[in-house]
Rosetta silent file (secondary structure, phi, psi, omega in degrees, C-alpha in Angstrom):
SEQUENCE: XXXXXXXXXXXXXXXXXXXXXXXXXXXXXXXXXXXXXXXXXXXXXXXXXXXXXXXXXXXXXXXXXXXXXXXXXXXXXXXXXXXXXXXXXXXXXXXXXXXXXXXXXXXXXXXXXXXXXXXXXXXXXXXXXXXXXXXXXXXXXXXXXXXXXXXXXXXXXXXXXXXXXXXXXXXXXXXXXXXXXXXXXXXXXXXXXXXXXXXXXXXXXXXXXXXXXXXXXXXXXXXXXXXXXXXXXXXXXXXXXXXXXXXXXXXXXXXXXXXXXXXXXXXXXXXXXXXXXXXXXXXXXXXXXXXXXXXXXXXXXXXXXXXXXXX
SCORE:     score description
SCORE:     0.000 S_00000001
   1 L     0.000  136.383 -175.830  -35.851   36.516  -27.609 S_00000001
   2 L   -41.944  154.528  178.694  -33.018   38.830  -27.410 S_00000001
   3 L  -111.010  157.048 -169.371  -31.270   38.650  -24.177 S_00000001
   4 L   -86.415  131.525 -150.900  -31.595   41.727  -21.954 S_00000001
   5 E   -56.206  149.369  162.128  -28.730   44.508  -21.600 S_00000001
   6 L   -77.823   46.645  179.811  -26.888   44.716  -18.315 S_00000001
   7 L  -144.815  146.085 -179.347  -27.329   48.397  -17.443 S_00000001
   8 L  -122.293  121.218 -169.765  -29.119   50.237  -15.120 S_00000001
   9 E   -86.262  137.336  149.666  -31.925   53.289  -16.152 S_00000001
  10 L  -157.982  114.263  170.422  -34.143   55.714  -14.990 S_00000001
  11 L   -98.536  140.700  132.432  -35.990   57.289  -17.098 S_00000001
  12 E   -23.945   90.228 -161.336  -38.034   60.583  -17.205 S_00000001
  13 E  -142.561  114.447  175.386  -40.928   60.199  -18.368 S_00000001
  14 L  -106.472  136.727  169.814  -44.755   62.411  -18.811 S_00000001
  15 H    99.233  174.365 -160.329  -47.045   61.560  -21.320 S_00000001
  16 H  -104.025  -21.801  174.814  -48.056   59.160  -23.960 S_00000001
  17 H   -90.037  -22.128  172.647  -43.999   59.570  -25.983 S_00000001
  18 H   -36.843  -77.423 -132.964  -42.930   59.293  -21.923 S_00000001
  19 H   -81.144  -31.681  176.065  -44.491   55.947  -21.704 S_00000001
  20 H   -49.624  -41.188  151.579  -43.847   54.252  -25.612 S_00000001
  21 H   -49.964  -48.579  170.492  -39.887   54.766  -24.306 S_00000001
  22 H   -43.631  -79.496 -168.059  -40.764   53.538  -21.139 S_00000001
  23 H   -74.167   13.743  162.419  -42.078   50.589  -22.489 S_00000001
  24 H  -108.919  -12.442  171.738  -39.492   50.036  -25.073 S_00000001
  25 H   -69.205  -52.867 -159.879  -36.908   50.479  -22.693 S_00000001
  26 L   -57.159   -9.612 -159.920  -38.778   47.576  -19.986 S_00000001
  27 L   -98.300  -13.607 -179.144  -38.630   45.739  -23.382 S_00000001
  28 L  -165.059   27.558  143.854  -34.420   45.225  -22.987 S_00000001
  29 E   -92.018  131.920  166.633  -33.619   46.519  -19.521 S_00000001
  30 L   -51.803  141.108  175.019  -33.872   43.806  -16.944 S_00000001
  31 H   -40.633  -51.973  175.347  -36.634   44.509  -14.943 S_00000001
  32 H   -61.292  -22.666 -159.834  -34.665   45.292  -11.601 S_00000001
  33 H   -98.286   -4.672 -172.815  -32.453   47.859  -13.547 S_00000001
  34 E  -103.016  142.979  153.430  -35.463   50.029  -14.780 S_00000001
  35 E  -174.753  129.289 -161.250  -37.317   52.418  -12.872 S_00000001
  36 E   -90.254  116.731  137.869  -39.681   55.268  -14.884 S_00000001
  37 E   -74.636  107.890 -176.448  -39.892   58.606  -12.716 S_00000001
  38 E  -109.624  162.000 -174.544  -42.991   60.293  -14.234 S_00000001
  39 L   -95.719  129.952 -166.557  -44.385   63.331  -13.670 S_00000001
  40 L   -97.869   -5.077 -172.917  -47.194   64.421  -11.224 S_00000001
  41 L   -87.955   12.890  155.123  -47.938   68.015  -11.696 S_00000001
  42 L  -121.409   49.312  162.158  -50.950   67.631  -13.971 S_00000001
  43 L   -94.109  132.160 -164.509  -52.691   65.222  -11.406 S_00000001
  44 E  -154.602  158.840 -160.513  -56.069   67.177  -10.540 S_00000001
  45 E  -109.559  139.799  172.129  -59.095   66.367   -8.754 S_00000001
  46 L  -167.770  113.463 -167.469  -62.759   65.347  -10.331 S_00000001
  47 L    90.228   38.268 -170.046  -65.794   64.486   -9.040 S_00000001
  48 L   100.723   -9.346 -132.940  -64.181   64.238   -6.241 S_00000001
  49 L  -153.211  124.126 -171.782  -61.762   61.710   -7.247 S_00000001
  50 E   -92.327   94.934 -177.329  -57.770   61.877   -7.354 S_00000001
  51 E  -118.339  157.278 -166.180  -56.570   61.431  -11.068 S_00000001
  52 L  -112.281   55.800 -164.316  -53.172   61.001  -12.056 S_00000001
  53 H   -34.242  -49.538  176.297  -52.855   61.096  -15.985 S_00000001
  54 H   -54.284  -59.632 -170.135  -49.169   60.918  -16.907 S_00000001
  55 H   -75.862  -18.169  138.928  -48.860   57.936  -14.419 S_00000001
  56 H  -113.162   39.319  148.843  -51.361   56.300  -16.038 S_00000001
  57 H   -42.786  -53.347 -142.645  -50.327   56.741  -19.566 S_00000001
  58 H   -65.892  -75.822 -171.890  -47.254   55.276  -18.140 S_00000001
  59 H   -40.638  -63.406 -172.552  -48.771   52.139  -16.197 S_00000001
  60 H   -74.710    9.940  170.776  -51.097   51.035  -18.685 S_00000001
  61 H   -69.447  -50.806 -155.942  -48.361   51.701  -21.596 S_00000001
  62 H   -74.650  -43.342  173.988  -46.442   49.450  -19.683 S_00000001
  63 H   -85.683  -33.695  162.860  -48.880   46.677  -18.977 S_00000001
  64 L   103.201   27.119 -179.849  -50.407   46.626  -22.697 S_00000001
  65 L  -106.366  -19.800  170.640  -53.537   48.032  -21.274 S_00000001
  66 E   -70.098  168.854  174.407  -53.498   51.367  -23.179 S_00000001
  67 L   -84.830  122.791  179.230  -55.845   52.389  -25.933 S_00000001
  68 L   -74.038   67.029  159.742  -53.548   52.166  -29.213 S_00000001
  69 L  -137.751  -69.297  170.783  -55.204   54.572  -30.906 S_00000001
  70 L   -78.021  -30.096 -173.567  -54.693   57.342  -28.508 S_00000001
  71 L    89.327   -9.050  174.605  -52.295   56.303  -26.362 S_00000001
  72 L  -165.702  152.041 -174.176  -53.456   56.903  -23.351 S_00000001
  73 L   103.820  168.514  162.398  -56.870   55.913  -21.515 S_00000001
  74 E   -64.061  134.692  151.772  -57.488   52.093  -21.443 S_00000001
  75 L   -23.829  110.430  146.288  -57.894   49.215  -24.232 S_00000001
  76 L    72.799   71.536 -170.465  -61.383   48.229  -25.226 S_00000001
  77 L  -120.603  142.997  163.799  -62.741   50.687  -22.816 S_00000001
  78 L  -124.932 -167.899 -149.826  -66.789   51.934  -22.415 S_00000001
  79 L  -130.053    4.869 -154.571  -68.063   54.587  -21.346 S_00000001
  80 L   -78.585    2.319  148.819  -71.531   54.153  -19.886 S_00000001
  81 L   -63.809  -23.839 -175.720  -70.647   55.695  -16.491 S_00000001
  82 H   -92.739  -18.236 -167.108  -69.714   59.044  -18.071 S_00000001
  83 H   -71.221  -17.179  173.976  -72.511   58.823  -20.541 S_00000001
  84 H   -79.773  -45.877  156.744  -74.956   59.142  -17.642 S_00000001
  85 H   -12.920  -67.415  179.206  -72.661   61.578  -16.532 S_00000001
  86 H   -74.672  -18.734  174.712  -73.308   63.276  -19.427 S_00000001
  87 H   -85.925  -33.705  166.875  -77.376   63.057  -19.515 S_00000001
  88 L   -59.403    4.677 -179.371  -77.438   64.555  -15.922 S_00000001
  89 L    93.214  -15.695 -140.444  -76.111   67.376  -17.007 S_00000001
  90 L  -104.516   99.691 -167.403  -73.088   66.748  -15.268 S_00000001
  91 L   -31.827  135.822 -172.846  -69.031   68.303  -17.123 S_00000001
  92 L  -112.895  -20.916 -174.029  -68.022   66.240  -19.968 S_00000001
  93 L   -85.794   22.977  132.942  -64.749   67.807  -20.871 S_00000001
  94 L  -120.076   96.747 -160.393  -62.733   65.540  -19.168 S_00000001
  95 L   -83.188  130.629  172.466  -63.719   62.056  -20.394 S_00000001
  96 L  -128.436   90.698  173.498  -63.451   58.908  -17.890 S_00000001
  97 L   -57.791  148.324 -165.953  -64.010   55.459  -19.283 S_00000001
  98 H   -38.720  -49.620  146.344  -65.598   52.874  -17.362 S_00000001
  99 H   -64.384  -38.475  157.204  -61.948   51.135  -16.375 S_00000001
 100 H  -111.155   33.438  137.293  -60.447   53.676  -15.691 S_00000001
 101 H   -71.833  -40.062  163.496  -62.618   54.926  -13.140 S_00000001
 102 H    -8.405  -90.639  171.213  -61.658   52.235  -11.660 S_00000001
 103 H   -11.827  -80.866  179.672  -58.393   53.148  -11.487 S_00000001
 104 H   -44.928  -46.361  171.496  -59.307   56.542   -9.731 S_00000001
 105 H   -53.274  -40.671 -164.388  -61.802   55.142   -7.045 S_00000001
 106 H   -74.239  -49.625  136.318  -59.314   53.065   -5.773 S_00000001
 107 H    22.370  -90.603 -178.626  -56.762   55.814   -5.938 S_00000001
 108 H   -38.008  -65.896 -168.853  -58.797   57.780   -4.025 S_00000001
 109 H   -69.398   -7.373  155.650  -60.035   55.715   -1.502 S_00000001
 110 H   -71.132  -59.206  168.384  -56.232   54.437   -0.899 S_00000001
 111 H    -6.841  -72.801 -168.340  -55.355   58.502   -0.420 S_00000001
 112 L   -59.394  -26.945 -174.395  -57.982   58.524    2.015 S_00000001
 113 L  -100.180   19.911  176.160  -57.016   55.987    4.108 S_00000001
 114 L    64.223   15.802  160.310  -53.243   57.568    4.112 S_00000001
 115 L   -65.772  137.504  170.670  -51.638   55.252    1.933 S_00000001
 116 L  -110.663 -168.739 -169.854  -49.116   57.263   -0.244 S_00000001
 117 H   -52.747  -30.066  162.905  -49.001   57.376   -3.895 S_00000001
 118 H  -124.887   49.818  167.902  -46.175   55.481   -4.363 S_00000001
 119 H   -85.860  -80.281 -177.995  -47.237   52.358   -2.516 S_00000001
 120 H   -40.311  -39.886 -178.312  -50.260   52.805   -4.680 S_00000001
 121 H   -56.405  -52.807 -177.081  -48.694   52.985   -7.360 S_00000001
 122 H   -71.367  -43.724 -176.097  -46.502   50.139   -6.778 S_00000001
 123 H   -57.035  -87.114 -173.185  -49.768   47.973   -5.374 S_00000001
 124 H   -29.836  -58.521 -174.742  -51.311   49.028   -9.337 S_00000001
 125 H   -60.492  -27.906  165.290  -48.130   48.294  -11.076 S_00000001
 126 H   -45.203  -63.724  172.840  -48.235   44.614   -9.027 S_00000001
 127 H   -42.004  -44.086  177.595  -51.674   44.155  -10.286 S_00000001
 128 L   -97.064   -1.589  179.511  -51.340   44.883  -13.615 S_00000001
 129 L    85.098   15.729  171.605  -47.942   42.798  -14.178 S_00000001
 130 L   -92.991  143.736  168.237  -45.618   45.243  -14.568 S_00000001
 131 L   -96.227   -7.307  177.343  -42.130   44.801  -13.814 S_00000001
 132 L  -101.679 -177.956  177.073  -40.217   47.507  -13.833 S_00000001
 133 E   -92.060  125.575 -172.682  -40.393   50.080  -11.017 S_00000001
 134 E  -104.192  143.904  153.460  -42.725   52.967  -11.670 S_00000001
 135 E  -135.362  143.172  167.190  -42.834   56.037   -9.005 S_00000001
 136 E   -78.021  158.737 -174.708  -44.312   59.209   -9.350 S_00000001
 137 L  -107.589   28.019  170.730  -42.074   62.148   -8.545 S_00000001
 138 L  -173.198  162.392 -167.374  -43.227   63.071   -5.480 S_00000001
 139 L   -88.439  -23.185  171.503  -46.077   61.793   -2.763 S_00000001
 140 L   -45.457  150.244  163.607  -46.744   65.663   -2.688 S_00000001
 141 L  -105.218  143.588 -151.228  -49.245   67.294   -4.417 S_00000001
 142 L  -118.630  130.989 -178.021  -47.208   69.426   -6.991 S_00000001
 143 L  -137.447  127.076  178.843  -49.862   71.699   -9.861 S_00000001
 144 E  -106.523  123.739 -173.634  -48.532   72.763  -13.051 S_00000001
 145 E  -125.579  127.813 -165.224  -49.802   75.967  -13.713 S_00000001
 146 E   -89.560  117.519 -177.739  -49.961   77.538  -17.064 S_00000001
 147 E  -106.645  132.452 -147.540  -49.886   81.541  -17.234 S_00000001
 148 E  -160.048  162.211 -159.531  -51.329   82.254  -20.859 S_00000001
 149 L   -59.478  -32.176 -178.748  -53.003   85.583  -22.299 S_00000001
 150 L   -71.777   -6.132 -167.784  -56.570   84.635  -20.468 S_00000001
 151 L   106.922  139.455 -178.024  -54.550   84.304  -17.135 S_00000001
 152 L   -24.168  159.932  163.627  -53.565   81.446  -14.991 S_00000001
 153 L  -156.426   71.595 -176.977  -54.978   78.274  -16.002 S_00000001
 154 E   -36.056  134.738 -170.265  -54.111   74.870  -13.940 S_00000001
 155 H   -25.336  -54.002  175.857  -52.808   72.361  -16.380 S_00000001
 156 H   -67.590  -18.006 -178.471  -55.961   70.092  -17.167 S_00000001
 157 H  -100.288  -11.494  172.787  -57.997   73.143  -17.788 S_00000001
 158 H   -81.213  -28.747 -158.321  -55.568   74.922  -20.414 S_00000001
 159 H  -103.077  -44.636 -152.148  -54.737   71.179  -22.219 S_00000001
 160 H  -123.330  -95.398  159.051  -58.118   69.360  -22.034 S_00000001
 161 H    15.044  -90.541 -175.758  -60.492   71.957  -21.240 S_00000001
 162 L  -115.156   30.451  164.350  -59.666   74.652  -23.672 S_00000001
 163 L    53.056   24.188  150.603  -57.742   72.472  -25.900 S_00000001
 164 L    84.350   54.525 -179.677  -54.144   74.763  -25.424 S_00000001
 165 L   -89.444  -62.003  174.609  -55.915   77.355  -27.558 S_00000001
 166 L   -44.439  142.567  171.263  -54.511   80.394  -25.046 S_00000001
 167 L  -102.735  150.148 -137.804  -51.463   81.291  -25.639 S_00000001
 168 E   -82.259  131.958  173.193  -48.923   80.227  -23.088 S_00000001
 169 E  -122.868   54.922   54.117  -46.555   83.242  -21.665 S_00000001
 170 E  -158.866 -146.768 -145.637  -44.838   80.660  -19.418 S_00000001
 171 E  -122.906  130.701  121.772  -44.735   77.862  -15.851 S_00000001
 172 E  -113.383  133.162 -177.828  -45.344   77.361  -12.398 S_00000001
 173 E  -131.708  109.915 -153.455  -45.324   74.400  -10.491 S_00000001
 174 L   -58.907  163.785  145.564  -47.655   75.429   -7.405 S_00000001
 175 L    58.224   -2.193  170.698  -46.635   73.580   -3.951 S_00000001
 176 H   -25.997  -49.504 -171.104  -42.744   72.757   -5.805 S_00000001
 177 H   -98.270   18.624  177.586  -40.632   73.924   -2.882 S_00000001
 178 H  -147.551   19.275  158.390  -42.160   71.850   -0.488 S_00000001
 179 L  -105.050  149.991  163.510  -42.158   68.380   -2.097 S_00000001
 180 L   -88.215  171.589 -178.030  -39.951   66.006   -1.660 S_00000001
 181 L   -76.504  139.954  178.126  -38.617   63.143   -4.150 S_00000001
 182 L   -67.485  131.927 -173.216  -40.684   60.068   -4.013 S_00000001
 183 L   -51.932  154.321 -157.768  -39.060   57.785   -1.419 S_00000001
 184 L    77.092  -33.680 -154.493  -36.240   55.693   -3.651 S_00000001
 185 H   -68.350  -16.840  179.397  -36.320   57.844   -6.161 S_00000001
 186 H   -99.848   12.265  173.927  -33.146   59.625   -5.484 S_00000001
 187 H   -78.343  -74.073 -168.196  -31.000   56.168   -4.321 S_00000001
 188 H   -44.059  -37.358  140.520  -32.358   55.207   -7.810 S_00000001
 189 H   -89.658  -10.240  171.692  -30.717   57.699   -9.222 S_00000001
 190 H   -70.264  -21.101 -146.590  -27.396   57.550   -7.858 S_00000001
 191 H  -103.720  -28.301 -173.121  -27.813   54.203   -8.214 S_00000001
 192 L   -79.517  140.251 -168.638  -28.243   54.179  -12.037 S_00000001
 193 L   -86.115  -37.092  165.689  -25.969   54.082  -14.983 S_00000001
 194 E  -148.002  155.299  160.795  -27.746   56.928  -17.120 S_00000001
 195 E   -97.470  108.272  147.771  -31.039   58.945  -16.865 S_00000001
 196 E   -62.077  112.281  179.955  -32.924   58.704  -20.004 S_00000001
 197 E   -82.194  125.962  148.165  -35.302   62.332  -20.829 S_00000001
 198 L   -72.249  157.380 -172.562  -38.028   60.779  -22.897 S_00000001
 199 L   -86.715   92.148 -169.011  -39.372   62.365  -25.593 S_00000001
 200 L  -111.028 -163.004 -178.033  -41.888   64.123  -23.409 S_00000001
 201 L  -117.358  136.024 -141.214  -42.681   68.338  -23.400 S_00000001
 202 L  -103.572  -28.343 -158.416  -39.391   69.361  -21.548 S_00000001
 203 H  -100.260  -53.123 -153.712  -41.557   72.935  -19.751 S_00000001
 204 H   -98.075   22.700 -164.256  -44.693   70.912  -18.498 S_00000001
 205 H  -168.026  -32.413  164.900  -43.799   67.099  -18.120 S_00000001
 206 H  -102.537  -21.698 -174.521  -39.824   67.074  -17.536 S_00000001
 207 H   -82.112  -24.374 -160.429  -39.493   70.069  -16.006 S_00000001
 208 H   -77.189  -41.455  178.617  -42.072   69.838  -12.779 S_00000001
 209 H   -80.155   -4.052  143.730  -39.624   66.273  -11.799 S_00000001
 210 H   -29.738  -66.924 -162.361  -36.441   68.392  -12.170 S_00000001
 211 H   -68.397  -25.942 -154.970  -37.692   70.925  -10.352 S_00000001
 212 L   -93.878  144.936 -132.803  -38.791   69.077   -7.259 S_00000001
 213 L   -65.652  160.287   90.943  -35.353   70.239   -4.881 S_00000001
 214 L   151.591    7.092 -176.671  -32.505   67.839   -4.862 S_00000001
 215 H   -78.905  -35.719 -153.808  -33.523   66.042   -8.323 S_00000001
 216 H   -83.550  -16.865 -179.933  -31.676   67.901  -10.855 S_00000001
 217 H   -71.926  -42.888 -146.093  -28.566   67.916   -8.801 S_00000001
 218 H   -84.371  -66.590 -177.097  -28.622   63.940   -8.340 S_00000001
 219 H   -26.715  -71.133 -162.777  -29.828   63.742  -12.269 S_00000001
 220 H   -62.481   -3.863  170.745  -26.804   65.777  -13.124 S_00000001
 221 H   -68.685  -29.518 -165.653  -24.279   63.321  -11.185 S_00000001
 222 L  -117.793  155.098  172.928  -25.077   60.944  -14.109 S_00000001
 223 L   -52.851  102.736 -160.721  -24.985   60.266  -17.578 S_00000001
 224 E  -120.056  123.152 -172.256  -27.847   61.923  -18.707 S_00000001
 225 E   -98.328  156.429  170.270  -29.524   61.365  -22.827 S_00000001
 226 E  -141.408  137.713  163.897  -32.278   62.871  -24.183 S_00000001
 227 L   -90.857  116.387  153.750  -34.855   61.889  -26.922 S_00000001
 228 L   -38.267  119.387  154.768  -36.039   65.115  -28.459 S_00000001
 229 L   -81.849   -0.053  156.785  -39.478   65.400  -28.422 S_00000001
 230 E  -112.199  109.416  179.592  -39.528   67.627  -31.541 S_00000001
 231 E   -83.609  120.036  179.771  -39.205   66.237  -35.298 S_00000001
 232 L    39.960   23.369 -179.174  -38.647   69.086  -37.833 S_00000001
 233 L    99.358   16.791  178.280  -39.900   70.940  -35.808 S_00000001
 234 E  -169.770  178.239 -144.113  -42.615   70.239  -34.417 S_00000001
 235 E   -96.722  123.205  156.810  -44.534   67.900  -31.758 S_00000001
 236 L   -72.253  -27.710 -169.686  -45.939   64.393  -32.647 S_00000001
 237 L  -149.556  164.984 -151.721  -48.338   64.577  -30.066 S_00000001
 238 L    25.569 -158.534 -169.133  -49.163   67.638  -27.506 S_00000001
 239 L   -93.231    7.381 -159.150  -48.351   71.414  -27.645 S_00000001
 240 H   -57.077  -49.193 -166.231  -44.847   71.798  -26.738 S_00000001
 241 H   -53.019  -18.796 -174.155  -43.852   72.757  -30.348 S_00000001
 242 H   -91.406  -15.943  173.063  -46.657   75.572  -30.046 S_00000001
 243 H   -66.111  -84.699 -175.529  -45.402   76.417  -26.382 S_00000001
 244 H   -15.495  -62.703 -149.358  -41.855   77.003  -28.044 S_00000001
 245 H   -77.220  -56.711 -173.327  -43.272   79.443  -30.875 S_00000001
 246 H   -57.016   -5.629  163.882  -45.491   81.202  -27.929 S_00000001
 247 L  -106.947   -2.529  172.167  -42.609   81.950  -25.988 S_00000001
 248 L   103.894   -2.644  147.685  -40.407   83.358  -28.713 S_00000001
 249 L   -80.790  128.091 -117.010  -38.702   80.259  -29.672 S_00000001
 250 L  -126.481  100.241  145.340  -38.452   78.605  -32.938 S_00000001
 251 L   -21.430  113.998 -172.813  -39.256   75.099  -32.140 S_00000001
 252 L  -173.945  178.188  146.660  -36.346   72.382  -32.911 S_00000001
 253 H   -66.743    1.998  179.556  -33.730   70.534  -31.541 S_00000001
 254 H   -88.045  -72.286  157.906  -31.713   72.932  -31.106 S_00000001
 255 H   -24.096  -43.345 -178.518  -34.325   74.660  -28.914 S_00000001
 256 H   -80.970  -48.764 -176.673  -34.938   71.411  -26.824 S_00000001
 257 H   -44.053  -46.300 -177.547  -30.798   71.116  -26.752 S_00000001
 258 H   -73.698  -68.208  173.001  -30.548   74.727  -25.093 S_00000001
 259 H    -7.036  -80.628  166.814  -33.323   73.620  -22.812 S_00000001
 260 H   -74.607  -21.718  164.177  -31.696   71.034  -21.110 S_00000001
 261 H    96.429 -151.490  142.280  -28.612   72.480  -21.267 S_00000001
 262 H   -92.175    8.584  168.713  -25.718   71.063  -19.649 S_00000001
 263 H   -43.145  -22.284 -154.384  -27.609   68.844  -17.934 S_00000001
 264 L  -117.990  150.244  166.581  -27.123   65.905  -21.636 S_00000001
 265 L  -128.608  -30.390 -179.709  -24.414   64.457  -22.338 S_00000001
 266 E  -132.846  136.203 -179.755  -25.720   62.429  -25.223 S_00000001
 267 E  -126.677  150.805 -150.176  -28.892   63.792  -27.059 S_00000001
 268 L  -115.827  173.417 -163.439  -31.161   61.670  -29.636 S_00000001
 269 L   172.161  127.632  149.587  -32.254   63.412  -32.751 S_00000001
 270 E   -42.296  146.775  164.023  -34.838   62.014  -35.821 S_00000001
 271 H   -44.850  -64.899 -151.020  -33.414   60.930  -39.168 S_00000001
 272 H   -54.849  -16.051 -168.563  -35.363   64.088  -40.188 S_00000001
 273 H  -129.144   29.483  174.317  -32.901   67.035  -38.320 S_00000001
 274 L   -74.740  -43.784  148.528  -29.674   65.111  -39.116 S_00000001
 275 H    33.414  -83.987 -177.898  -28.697   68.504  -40.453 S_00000001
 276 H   -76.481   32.869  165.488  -28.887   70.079  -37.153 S_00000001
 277 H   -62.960  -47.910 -157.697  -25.951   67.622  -36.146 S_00000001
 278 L   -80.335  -29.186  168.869  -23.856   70.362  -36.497 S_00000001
 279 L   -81.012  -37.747  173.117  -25.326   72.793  -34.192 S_00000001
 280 L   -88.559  132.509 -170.760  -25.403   70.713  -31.063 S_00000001
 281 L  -100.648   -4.098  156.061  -22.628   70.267  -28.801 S_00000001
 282 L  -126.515 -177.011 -164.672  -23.720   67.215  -27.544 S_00000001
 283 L   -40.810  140.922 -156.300  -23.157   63.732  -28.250 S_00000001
 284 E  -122.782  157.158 -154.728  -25.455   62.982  -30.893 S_00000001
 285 L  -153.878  103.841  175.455  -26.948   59.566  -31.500 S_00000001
 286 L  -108.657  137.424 -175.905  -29.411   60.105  -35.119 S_00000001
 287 E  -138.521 -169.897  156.443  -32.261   57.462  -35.643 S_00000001
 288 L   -98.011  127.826 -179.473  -35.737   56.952  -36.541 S_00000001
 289 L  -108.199   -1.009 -167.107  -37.260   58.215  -33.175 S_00000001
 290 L   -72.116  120.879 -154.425  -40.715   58.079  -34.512 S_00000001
 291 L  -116.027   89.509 -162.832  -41.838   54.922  -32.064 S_00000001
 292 L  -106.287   -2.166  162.738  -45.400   53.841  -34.299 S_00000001
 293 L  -172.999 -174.532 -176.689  -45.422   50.524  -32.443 S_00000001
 294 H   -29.105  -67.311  177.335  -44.059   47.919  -30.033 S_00000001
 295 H   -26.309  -67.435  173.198  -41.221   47.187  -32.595 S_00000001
 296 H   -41.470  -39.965 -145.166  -40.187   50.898  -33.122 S_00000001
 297 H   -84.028  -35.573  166.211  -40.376   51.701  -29.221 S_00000001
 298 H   -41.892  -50.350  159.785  -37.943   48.101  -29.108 S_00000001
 299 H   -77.261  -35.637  154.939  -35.733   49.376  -31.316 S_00000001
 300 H   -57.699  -32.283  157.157  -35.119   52.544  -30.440 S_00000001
 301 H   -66.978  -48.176 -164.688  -34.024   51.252  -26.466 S_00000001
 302 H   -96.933   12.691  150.060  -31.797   48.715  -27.952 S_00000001
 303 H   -69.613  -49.588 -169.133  -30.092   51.811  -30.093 S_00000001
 304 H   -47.191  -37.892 -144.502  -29.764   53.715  -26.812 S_00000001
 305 H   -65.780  -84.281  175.827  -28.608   51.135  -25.075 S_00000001
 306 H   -35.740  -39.457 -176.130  -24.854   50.811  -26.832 S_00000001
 307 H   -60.220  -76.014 -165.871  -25.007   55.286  -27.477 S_00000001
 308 H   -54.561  -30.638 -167.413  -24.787   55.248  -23.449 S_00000001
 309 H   -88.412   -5.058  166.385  -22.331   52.164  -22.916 S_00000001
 310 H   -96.002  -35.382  160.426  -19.702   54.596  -25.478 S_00000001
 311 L   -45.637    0.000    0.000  -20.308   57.624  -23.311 S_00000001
């Protein structure tokens, strides 16, 4: 086995391309040197019950517990608590297998007893074997809220719900200016040799941990890379490429490049948009970015790895 790079990360991360980076970086960062901020603003409450989706995409990405097929939800998972669910009569459009209710009870019932999330979080990440440090990016509750031709829509009910059929006229992230950073997380960045943006959607999954105050300045102290989350132009997995067109942007890297701004110093690009090399002012680092299994998500961290140690 390879031996693992000396440098120390924190990555950005929402989502199911969040956590395949995640986990290929934990695959050749030492464990003490990693730690995944992920994003909390499409954490929403049901049946009562406090779920956090992005963080766990992350955790069980991380632990080898997601379902490879989807990418997110649990491994070898059933279902027969929602299926009664579903004969009572009882909303179906947000499906919760049998483990990871789990998850959620405990969640909850941690909440409730005034533990905050990322103690839980850390207790679950114990549990499950993971090693690097995961935090959410705030203990607050933070709601990403999508304003789209029907009219507000909180996050879970525009994406899962009505399957991101409205079209999106922009962002809010409710309760924003009055969270704080999840305790460590901004030592951990100061503390860090680059921030790695995974390739997650940049308006609803990078931007709500930006946003929350004192992040983007501490981000912007450091060498900060980004994997484009759009290939030719369009999204392997969620809506961002259709968010882009519905706001009057032409989905690309170029688009995601303007995004972040001057925030990058080094930006990732697909094989597929080496092209658009030319167009970007900043350092450009072209691969296969497509991550289609362990290997891929392996290789692509131990590209990065050298692209940042040249910045």
């Amino acid at each position: 086995m390879a031996k693992k790079k000396k440098i120390k990360i924190v990555a950005l991360a929402g989502g199911v391309g969040g956590a395949k980076l995640a986990h290929g970086l934990a695959m050749v960062v030492p464990r003490k040197d990693l730690t995944v901020i992920v994003n909390t603003g499409d954490d929403f409450e049901h049946f009562g019950l406090s779920i956090s989706p992005d963080l766990d995409t992350v955790c069980y990405t991380l632990a080898g517990l997601a379902n490879p097929e989807t990418g997110w939800g649990r491994v070898d998972e059933s279902w027969h608590a929602f299926e009664q669910i579903e004969k009572l009569g009882g909303p179906s459009w947000f499906r919760l297998g049998d483990k990871d209710l789990a998850t959620h009870l405990e969640r909850t019932r941690l909440l409730q007893s005034g533990e905050p999330l990322h103690k839980i979080t850390a207790g679950f990440c114990g549990a499950w074997g993971i090693k690097a440090r995961v935090l959410p990016m705030t203990n607050q509750r933070v709601a990403t809220i999508v304003d789209t031709d029907e009219g507000e829509l909180d996050f879970q009910e525009y994406f899962v719900a009505r399957h991101c059929q409205p079209k999106v006229k922009g962002f809010r992230f409710e309760g924003i200016e009055n969270a704080a950073p999840a305790p460590g997380m901004l030592k951990a960045i100061q503390a860090a040799d680059a921030v790695v943006i995974c390739p997650s959607n940049p308006w609803v999954s990078i931007d709500p941990i930006l946003n929350i105050p004192g992040v983007r300045a501490a981000v912007a102290s450091r060498k900060v890379i980004a994997v484009s989350p759009i290939i030719g132009g369009e999204a392997l997995k969620g809506p961002a490429a259709k968010m882009y067109r519905e706001l009057g942007i032409r989905p690309s890297v170029e688009a995601v490049s303007k995004h972040y701004g001057d925030l990058l110093d080094g930006f990732v690009i697909d094989e597929l948009d080496h092209e658009l090399t030319k167009f970007l002012p900043h350092k450009i680092l072209v691969t296969d970015t497509i991550m289609v299994d362990s290997a891929a998500r392996h290789r692509l961290a131990e590209e990065l790895i050298p692209f940042i140690e040249k910045m």
